[in-house]
C-alpha angles and dihedrals in degrees: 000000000000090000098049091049087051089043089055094041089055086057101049088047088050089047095044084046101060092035094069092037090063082045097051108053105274109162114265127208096253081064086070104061141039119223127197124181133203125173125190119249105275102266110216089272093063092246126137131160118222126203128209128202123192123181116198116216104245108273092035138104138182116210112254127251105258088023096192103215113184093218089034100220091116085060083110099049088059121127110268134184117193116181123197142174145174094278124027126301140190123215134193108186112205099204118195118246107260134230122257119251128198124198110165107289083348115099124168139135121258129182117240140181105355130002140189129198119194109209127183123211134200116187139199105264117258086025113134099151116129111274114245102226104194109178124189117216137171112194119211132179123175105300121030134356120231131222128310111269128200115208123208128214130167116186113192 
């Protein structure tokens, strides 16, 4: 019973710990990359094809989407691109292909330096609101990875 209690104690310190560090200005993974979105004029169709451009701080990386992890557990900490708008939209992300790493036993593909993600829209017809670009990002350097980021862009 002791050690669980001391075992449960470690953890709220550790919670409490990391809770106070986002709070209090730790660096976050979003801090790590600079993200610009275009997007094409909407054809007749409502169709229009945005691109992304990320650009990784030297001695970062982003994992790759797929990351192709050879255990699979970093299948979360991928790169994702999500667009919305007011009325319905379809996306179809065109993700590069990312770069091999090897740590050890570990192996999986990361993004570095610039990047640049294709994605196709269709729109619901008679939609011009601006598009909601959310891209999830996890930003990683030799020696450890910081929290999970979420970047928002909005393209009128």
């Amino acid at each position: 019973m002791i050690r669980n209690t001391t075992a449960f104690a470690c953890l709220t310190i550790a919670l409490s710990t990391l809770t106070l560090a986002s709070q209090a200005g730790a660096p976050k993974s979003a801090d790590q990359v600079k993200a610009v979105a275009t997007a094409t004029k909407t054809d007749a169709k409502g169709t229009q094809t945005v691109t992304i451009t990320l650009d990784i701080v030297k001695g970062w990386h982003l994992y790759a989407n797929p990351v192709n992890h050879n255990n699979d557990f970093l299948g979360g900490a991928q790169t994702r691109v999500k667009v919305a708008a007011k009325e319905k939209v379809e996306a179809s992300v065109k993700y590069p292909v990312g770069k091999t790493h090897v740590d050890g036993k570990q192996k999986y593909d990361i993004y570095e330096g610039k990047v640049t993600i294709q994605v196709g829209v269709q729109r619901t017809a008679g939609d011009i609101s601006p598009l909601e670009i959310v891209i999830d990002v996890q930003a990683c350097d030799s020696k450890f990875c910081l929290m999970p980021s979420k970047i928002k862009l909005q393209i009128p």
